[in-house]
GUGU-415429 format. One record per residue: residue number from 1; residue in one letter; x, y, z of N, C-alpha, C in turn. Coordinates in steps of 0.2 Angstrom, whole numbers. Example, Ala and Ser with C-alpha at 12.3 -4.5 7.8 and 13.67 -1.06 7.14 Angstrom:
<sites>
+-----+------+-------+-------+-------+-------+-------+-------+-------+-------+-------+
| pos | code |   n_u |   n_v |   n_w |  ca_u |  ca_v |  ca_w |   c_u |   c_v |   c_w |
+-----+------+-------+-------+-------+-------+-------+-------+-------+-------+-------+
|   1 |    A |    66 |   -28 |    39 |    62 |   -22 |    39 |    66 |   -16 |    39 |
|   2 |    S |    64 |   -11 |    35 |    68 |    -5 |    36 |    64 |     0 |    39 |
+-----+------+-------+-------+-------+-------+-------+-------+-------+-------+-------+
</sites>
This chain:
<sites>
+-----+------+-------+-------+-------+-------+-------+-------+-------+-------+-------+
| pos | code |   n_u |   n_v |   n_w |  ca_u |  ca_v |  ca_w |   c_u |   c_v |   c_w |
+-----+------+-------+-------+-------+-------+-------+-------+-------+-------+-------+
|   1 |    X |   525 |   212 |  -828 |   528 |   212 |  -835 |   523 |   210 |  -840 |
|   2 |    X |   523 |   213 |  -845 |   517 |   210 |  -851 |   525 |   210 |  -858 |
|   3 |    X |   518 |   206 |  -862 |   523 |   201 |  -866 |   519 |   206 |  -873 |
|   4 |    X |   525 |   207 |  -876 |   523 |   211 |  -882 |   527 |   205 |  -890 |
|   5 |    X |   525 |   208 |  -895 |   528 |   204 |  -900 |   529 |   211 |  -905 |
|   6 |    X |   534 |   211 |  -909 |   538 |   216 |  -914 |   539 |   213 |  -919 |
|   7 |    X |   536 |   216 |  -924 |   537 |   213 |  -932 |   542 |   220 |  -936 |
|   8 |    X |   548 |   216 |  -937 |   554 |   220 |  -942 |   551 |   222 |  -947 |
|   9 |    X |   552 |   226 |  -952 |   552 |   229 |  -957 |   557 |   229 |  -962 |
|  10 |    X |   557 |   226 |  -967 |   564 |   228 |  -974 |   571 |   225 |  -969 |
|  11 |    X |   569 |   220 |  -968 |   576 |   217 |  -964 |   578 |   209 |  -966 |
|  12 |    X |   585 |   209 |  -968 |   587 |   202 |  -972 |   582 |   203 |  -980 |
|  13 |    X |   584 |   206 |  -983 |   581 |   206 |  -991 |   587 |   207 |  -996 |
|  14 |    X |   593 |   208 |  -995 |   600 |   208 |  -995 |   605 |   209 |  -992 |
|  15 |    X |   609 |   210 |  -997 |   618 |   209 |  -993 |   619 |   216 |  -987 |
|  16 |    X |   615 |   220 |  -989 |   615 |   227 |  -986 |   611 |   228 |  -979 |
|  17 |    X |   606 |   223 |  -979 |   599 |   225 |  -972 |   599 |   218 |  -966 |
|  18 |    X |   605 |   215 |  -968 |   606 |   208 |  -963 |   604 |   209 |  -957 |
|  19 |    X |   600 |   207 |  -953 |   601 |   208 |  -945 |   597 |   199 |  -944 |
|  20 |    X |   602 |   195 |  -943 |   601 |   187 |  -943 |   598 |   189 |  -934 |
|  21 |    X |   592 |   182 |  -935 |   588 |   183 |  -927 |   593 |   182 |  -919 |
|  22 |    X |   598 |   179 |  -921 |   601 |   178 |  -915 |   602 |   188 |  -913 |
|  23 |    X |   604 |   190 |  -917 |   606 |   198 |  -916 |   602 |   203 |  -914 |
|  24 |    X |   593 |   199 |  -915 |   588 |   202 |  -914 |   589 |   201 |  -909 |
|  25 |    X |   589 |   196 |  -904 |   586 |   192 |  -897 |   592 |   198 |  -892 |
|  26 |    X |   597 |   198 |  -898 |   606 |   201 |  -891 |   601 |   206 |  -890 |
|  27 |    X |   601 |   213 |  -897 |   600 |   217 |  -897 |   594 |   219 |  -891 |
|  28 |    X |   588 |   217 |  -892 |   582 |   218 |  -887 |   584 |   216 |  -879 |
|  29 |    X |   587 |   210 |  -879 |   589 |   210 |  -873 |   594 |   216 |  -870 |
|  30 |    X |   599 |   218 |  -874 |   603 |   222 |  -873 |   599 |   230 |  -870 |
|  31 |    X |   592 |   230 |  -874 |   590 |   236 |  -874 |   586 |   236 |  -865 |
|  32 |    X |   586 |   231 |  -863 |   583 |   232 |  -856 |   575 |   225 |  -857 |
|  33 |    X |   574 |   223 |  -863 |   567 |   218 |  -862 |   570 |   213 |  -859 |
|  34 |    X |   566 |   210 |  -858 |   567 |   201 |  -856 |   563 |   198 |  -859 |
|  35 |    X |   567 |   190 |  -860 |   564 |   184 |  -861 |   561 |   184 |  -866 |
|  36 |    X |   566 |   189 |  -872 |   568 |   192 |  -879 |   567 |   184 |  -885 |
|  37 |    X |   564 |   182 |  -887 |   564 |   174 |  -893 |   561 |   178 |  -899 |
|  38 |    X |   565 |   172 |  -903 |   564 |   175 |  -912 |   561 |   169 |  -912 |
|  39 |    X |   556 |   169 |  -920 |   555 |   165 |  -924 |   556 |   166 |  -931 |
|  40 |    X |   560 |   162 |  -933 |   562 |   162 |  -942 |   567 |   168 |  -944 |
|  41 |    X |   568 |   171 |  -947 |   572 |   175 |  -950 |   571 |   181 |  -954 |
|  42 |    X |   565 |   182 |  -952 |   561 |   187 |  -956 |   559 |   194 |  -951 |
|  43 |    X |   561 |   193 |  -943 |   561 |   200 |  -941 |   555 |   199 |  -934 |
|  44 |    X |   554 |   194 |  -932 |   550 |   192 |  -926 |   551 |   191 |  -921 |
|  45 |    X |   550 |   195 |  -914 |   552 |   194 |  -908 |   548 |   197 |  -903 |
|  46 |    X |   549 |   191 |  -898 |   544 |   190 |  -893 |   551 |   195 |  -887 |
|  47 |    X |   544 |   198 |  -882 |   548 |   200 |  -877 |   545 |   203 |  -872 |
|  48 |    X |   546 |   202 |  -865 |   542 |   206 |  -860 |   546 |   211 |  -856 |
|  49 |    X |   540 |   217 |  -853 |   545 |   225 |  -851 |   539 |   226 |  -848 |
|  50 |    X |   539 |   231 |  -843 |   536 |   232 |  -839 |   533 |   241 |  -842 |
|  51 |    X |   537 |   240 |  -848 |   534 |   249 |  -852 |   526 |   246 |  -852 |
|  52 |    X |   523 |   252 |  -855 |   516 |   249 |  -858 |   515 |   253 |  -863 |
|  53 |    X |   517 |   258 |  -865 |   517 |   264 |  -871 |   520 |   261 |  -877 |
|  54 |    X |   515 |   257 |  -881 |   516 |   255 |  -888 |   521 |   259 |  -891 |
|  55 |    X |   520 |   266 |  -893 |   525 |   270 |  -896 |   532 |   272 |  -892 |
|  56 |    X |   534 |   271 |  -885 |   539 |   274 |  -882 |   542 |   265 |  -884 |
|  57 |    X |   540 |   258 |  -884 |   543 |   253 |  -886 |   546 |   252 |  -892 |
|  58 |    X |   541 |   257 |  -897 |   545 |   255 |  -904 |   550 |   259 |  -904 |
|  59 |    X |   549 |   264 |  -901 |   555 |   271 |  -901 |   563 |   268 |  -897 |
|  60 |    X |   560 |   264 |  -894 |   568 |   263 |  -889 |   570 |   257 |  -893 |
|  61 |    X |   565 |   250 |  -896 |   568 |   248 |  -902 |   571 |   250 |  -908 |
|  62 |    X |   566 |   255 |  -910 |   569 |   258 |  -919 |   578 |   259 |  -918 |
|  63 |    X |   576 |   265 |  -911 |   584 |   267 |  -910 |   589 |   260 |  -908 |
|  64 |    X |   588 |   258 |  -904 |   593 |   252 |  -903 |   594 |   248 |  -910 |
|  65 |    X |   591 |   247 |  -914 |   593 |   244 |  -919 |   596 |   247 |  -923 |
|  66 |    X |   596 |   253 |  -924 |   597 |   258 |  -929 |   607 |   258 |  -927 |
|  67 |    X |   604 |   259 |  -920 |   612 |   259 |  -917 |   616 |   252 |  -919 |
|  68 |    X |   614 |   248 |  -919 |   617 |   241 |  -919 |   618 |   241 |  -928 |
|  69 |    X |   613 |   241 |  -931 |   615 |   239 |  -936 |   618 |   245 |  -943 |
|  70 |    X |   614 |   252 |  -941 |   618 |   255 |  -944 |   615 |   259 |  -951 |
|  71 |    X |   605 |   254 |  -949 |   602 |   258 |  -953 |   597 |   257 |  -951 |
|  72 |    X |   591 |   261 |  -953 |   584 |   259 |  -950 |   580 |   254 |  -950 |
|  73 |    X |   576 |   252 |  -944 |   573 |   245 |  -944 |   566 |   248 |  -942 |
|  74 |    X |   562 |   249 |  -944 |   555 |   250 |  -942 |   553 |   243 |  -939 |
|  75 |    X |   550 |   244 |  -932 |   545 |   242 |  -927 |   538 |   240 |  -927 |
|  76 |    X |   535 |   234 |  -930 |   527 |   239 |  -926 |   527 |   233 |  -922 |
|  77 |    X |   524 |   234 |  -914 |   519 |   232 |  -909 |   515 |   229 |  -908 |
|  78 |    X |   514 |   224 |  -906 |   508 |   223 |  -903 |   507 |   218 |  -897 |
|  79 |    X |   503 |   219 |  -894 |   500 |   213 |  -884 |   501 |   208 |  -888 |
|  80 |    X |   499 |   205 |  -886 |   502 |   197 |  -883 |   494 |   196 |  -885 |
|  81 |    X |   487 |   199 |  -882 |   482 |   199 |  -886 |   480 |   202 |  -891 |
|  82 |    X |   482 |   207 |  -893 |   483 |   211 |  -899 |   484 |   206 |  -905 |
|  83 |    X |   488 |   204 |  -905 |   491 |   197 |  -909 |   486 |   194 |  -911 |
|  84 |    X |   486 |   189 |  -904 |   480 |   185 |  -906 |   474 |   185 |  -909 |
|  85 |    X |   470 |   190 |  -907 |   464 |   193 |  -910 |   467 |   194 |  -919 |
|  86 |    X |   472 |   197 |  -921 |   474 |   196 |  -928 |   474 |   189 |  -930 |
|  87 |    X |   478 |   185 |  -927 |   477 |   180 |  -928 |   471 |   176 |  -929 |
|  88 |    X |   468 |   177 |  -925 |   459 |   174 |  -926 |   457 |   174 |  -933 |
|  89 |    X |   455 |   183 |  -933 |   453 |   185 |  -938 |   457 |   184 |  -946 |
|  90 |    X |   463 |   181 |  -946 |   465 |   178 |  -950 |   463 |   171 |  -951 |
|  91 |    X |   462 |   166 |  -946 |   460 |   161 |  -948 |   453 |   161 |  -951 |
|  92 |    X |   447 |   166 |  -948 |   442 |   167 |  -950 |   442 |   169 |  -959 |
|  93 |    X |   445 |   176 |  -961 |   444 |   176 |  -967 |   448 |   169 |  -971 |
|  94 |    X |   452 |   167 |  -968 |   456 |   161 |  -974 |   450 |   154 |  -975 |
|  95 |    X |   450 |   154 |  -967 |   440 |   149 |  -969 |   436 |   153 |  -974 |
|  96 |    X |   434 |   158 |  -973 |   427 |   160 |  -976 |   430 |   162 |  -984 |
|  97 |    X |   437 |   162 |  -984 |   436 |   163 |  -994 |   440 |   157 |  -997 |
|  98 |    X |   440 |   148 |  -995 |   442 |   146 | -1000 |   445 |   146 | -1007 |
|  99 |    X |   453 |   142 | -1006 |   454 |   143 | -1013 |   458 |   149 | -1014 |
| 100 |    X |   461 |   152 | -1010 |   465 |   156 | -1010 |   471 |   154 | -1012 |
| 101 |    X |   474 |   160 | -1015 |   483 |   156 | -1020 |   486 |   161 | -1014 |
| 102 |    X |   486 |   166 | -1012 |   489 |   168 | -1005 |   487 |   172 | -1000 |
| 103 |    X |   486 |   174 |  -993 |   483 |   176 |  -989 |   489 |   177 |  -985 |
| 104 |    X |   491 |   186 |  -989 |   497 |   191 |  -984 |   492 |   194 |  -978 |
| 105 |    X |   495 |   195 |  -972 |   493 |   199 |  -967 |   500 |   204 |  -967 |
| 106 |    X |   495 |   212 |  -967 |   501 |   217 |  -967 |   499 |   220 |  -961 |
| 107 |    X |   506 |   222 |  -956 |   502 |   222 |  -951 |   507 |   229 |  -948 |
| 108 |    X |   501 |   233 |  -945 |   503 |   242 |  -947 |   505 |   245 |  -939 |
| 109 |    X |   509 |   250 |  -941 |   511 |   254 |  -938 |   505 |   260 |  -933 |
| 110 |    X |   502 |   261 |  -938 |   494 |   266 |  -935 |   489 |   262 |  -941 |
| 111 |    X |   484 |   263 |  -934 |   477 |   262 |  -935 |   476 |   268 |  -944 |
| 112 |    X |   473 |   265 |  -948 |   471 |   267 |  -956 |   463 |   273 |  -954 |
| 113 |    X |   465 |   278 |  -959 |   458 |   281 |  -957 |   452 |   278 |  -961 |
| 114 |    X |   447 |   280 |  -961 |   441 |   279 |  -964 |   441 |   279 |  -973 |
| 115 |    X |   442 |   285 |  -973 |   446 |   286 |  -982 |   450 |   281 |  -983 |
| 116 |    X |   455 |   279 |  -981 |   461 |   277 |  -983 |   459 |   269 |  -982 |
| 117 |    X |   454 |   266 |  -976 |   453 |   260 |  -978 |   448 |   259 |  -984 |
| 118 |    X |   443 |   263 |  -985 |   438 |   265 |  -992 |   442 |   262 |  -999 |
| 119 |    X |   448 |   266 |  -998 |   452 |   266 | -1004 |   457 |   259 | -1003 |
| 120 |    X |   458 |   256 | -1000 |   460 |   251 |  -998 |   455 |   243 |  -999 |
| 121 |    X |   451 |   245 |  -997 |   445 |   237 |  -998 |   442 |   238 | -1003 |
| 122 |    X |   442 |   246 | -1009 |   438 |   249 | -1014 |   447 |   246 | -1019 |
| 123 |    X |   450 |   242 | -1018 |   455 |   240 | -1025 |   452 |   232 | -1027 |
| 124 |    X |   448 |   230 | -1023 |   445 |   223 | -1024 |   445 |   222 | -1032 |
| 125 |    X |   447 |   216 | -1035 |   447 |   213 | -1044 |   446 |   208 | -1043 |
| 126 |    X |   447 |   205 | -1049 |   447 |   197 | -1048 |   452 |   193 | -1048 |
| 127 |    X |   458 |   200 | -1045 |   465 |   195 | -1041 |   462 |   195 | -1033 |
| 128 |    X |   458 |   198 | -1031 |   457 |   198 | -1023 |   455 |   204 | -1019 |
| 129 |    X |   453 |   204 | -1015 |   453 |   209 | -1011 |   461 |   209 | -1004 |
| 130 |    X |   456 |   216 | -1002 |   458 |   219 |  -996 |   455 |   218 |  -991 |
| 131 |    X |   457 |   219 |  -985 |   451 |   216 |  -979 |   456 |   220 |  -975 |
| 132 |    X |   452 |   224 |  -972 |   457 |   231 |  -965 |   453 |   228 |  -961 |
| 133 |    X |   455 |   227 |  -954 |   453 |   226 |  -945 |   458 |   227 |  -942 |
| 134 |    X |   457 |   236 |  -939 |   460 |   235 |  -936 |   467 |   239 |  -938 |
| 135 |    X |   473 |   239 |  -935 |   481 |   238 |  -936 |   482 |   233 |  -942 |
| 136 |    X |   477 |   228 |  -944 |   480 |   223 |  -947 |   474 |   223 |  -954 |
| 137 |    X |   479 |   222 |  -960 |   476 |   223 |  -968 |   477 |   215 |  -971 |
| 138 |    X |   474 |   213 |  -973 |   475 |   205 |  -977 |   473 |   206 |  -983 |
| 139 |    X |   479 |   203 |  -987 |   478 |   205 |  -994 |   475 |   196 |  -997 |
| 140 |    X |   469 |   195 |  -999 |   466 |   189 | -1002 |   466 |   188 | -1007 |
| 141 |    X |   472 |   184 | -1009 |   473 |   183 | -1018 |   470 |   176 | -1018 |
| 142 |    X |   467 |   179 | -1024 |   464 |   172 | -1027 |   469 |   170 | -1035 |
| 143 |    X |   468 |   164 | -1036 |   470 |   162 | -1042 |   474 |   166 | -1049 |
| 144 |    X |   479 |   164 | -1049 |   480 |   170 | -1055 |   481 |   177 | -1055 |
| 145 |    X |   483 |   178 | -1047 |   486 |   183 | -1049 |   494 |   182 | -1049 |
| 146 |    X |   500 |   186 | -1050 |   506 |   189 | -1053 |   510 |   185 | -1046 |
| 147 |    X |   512 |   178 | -1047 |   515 |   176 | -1041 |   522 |   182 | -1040 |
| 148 |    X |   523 |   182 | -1034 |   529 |   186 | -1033 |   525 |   195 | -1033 |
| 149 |    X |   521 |   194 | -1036 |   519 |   204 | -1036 |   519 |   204 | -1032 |
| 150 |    X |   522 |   212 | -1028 |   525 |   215 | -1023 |   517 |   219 | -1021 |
| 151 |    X |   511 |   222 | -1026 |   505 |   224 | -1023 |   501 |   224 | -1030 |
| 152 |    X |   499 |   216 | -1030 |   493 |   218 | -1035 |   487 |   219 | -1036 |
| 153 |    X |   486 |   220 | -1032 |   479 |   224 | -1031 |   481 |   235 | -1030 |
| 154 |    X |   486 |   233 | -1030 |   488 |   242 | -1029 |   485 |   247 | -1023 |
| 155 |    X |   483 |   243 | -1017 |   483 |   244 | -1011 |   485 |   246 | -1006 |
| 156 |    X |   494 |   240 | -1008 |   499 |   241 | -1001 |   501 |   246 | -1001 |
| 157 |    X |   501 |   250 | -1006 |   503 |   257 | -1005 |   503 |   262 | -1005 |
| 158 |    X |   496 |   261 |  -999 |   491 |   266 |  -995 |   493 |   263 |  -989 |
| 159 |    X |   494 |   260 |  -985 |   493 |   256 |  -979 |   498 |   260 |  -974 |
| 160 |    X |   505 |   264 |  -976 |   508 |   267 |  -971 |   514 |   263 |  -971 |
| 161 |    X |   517 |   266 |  -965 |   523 |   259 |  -960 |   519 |   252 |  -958 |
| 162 |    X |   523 |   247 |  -962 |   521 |   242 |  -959 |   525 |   236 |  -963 |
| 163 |    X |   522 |   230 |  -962 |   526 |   224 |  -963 |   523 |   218 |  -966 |
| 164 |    X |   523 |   214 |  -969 |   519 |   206 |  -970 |   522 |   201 |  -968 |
| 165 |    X |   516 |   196 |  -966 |   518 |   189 |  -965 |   512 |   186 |  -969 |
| 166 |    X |   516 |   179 |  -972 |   507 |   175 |  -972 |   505 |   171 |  -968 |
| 167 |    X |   499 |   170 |  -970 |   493 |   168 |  -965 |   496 |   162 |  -959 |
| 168 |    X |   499 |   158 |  -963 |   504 |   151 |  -960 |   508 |   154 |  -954 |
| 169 |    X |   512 |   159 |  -957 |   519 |   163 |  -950 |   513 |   166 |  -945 |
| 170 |    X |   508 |   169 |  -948 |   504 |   173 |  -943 |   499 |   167 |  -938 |
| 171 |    X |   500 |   161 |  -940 |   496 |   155 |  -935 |   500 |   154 |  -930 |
| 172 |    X |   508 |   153 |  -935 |   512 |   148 |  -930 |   516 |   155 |  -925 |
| 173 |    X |   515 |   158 |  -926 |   517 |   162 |  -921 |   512 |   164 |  -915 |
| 174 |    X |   507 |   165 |  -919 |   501 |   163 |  -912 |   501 |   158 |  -908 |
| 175 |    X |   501 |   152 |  -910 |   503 |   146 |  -908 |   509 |   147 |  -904 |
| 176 |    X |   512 |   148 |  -905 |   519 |   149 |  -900 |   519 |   154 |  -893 |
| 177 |    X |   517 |   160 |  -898 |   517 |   166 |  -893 |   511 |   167 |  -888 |
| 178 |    X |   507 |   166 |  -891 |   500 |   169 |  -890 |   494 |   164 |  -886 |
+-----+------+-------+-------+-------+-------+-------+-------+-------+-------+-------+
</sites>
């Protein structure tokens, strides 16, 4: 059995999109995983199956939640090493740029093309860059930029299906899981 981790999407952001983690944990277990655990309340769950087809796991997820809850929940995937190595590489850029006011990992559904990361690390200002490795996009705000903006660098809006955490959720989940 290998141990995978699924980051929710658009879940718990109002009175309309609730799916509280105890629900997550039923839900996955229900669906055939085992040894199904959340952390926090933002759409994080660990769990091991004996599937190995990245996209057949979100597919039997996306659907089971859809069914529970009633609306869409986007999935994305990733090993139990997959993570980690994200992880890493987030420790690495949050050393290497000092001074940062936030460091989001958006963490994707499909690998980005060549254009599209171009266009992605080519929105760099001097609110921050973008940083693509990978399934995972880190957005590095420096000082001054628009607390609470939703994408100021005007980036995330290339990147596809996908999700964020920041740098801190993306540690302590490695720490945990990983």
């Amino acid at each position: 059995m290998a141990t995978y981790l699924a980051f929710l999407r658009a879940i718990n952001l109002g009175a309309k999109r609730v799916f509280p983690k105890e629900d997550i944990r039923r839900v996955v277990q229900e669906a055939g995983f085992a040894d199904a655990a959340t952390y926090i309340n933002t759409g994080n769950v660990r769990f091991t199956t004996a599937m190995r087809s990245r996209a057949r796991i979100e597919d039997r997820l996306e659907r089971v939640f859809a069914a529970d809850r009633g609306f869409d929940v986007p999935a994305i995937v990733f090993s139990r090493d997959e993570f980690a190595a994200i992880a890493d590489v987030t420790r690495e850029l949050s050393a290497s740029h000092p001074g940062l006011a936030r460091h989001y990992v958006y963490l994707l559904k499909q690998e980005l093309t060549a254009e599209a990361i171009a266009a992605i690390e080519g929105a760099a200002s001097d609110l921050g860059e973008m940083v693509v490795r990978g399934r995972a996009a880190h957005a590095l705000l420096r000082p001054g930029y628009q607390e609470g903006a939703v994408d100021p660098l005007g980036a995330a809006k290339l990147l596809g299906v996908g999700t964020n955490r920041n740098a801190n959720v993306v540690a302590a989940i490695a720490e945990r899981w990983c």
